[in-house]
N, C-alpha and C positions, 0 to 999 in steps of 0.2 A: 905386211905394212913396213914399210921403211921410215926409222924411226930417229929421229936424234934428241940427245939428252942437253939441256942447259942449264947448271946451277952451278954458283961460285963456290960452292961446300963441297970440297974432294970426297968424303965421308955420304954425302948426300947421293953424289954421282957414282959411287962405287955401287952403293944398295940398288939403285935401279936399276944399273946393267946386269945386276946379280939376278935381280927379276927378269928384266929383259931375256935373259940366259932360258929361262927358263919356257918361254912360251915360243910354240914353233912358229906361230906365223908373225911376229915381231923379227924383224930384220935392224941391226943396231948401224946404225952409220957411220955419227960422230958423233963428241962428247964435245962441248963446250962449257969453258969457266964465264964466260962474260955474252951477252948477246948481244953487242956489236961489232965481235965477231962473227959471229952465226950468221946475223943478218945479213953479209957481203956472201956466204956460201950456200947459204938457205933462198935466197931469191933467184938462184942461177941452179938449183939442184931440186932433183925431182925426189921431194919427201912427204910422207903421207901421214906421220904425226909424230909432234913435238911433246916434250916432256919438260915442261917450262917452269921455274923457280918466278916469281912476281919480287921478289926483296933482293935488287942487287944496284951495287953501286955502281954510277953512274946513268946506267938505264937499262929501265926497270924492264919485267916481264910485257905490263902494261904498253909500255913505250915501243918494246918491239914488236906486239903484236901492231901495235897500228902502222908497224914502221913499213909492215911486210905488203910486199907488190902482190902474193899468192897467199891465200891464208891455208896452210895444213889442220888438219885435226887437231886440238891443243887438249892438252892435260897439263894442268895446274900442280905443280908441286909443291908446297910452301909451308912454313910451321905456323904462319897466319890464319886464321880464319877472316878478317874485317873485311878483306878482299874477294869475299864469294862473291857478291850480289855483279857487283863489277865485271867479273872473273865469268857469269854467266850470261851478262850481258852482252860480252863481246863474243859468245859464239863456244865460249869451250865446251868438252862432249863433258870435264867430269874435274872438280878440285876436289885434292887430297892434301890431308893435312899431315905433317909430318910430326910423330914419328909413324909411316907408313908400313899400316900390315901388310903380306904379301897379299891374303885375298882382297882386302880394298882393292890393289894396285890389280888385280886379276880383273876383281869385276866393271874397272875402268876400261880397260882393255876391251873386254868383252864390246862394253857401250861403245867401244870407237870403233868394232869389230861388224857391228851391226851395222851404224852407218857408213864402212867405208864399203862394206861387200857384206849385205845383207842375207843372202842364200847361204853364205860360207859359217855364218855367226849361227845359222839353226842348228851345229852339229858341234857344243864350243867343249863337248868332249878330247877331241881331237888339237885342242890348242895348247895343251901342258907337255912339253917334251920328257919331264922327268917329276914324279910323284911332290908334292908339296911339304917342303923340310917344316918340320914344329920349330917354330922362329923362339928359342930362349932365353934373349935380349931387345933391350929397344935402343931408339937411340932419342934424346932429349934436346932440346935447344935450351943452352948456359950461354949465356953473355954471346958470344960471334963465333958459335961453332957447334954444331952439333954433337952430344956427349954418347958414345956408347955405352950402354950398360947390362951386364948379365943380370939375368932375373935373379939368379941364385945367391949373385955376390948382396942382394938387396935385406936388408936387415927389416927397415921398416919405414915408411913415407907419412911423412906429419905434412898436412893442411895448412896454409897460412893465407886465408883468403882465397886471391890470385893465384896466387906460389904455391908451389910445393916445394919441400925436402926431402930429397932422397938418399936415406942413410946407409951408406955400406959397409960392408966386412973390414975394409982397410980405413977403416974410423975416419971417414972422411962425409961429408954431402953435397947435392949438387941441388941447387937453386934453378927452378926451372917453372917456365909460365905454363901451366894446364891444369886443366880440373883435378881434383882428385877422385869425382865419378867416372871421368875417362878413364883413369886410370886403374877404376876399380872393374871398370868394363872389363879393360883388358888383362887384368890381374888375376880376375876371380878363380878362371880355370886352372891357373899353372901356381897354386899352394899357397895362394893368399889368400887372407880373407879382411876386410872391415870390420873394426870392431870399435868405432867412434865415428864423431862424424867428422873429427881431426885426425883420423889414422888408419893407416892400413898395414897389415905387419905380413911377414915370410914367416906361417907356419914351422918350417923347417929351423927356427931360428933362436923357436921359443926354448926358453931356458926351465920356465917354471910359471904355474898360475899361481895367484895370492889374492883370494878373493875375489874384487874386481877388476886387476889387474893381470899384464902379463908382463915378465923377467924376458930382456932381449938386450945383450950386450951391456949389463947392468943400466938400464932404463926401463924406470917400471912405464909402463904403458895403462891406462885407463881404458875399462871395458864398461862401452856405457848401456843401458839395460834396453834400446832400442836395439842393439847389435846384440846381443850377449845370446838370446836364444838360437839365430841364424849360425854364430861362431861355435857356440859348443856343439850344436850337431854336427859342423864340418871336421871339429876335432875328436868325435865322438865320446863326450862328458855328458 
């Protein structure tokens, strides 16, 4: 499938072609920062799915899709979610929310794999050119840019509502709109564990336990006794 990328986030557009790199029947076209550009080259070009951002200024994802004379396969890329119902309305095969794991972004693939050439998608062994890296960063949306961050430089992520904080090694944190069950989703495997229902910490980080506490960059952290049994077996106490 011939494919081109739209989102105004350089950081955004780099992870997908990295993906794109990776899957053999994905052919990468062009990369675009704005879609009204796209749209002057994408109405005249024979492309068979787009990789489209919905949040950009001047006009939107939304805006181009209707703009287009031909409709290609669309996947939704965005750090939004409000824009599903919308987003499935108009026809797309699959929205993903960013920060995007690479198998999300596979099994999207796949769904657009099916409908473009259905015979081809029964064998989707065949579609990974190069084995699947263990992704050991994410990246987050702060204020108008998406933030990368190593797992490992991760200290430990406090709850605030909406928000989160994410506190790292270089005494700094990053304010960023997602659950912290998502994040506990995607945490649990790679050395974190929950252990409140405002925290989650990088095992590797701990300094010391004190009762119902844990010692992390001189922050004692509060272990609350709905987590306490789950954490002590992953730490083996």
């Amino acid at each position: 499938m011939k494919c081109v990328i739209i989102d105004d986030e350089p950081l955004a557009v780099d992870l997908i072609k990295e993906f794109v790199s990776k899957v053999e029947t994905l052919e990468l076209v062009n990369t675009f920062n704005n879609a009204i550009d796209a749209l002057a080259v994408i109405n005249h070009t024979n492309v068979d799915l787009i990789f489209l951002d919905i949040e950009m200024p001047h006009f939107s994802g939304i805006d181009f899709i209707n703009a287009l004379d031909k409709k290609p396969l669309i996947i939704f890329t965005t750090a939004y979610s409000n824009y599903a119902v919308e987003g499935f309305n108009l026809g797309a095969v699959d929205y993903l929310v960013k920060p995007i794991p690479f198998h999300r972004f596979l099994k999207s693939v796949l769904r657009a794999q099916q409908i473009f050439s259905p015979q081809a998608s029964s064998t989707p062994t065949t579609l990974i050119s190069t084995p699947e890296i263990e992704q050991d960063f994410m990246f987050v949306r702060a204020e108008y840019e998406n933030v990368k961050i190593n797992f490992a430089d991760i200290l430990y992520i406090e709850g605030l509502k909406d928000y989160v904080k994410i506190y790292t090694t270089d005494n700094k944190y990053t304010l960023t709109l997602i659950s912290l069950i998502k994040l506990e989703n995607l945490l649990s495997s790679k050395g974190f564990s929950r252990i409140h229902r405002s925290y989650i910490i990088n095992i590797k980080h701990i300094k010391s336990i004190q009762k119902n506490k844990v010692l992390i960059a001189e922050k004692r952290i509060p272990i609350s006794e709905s987590y306490k049994n789950s954490f002590f077996e992953k730490i083996n106490l």
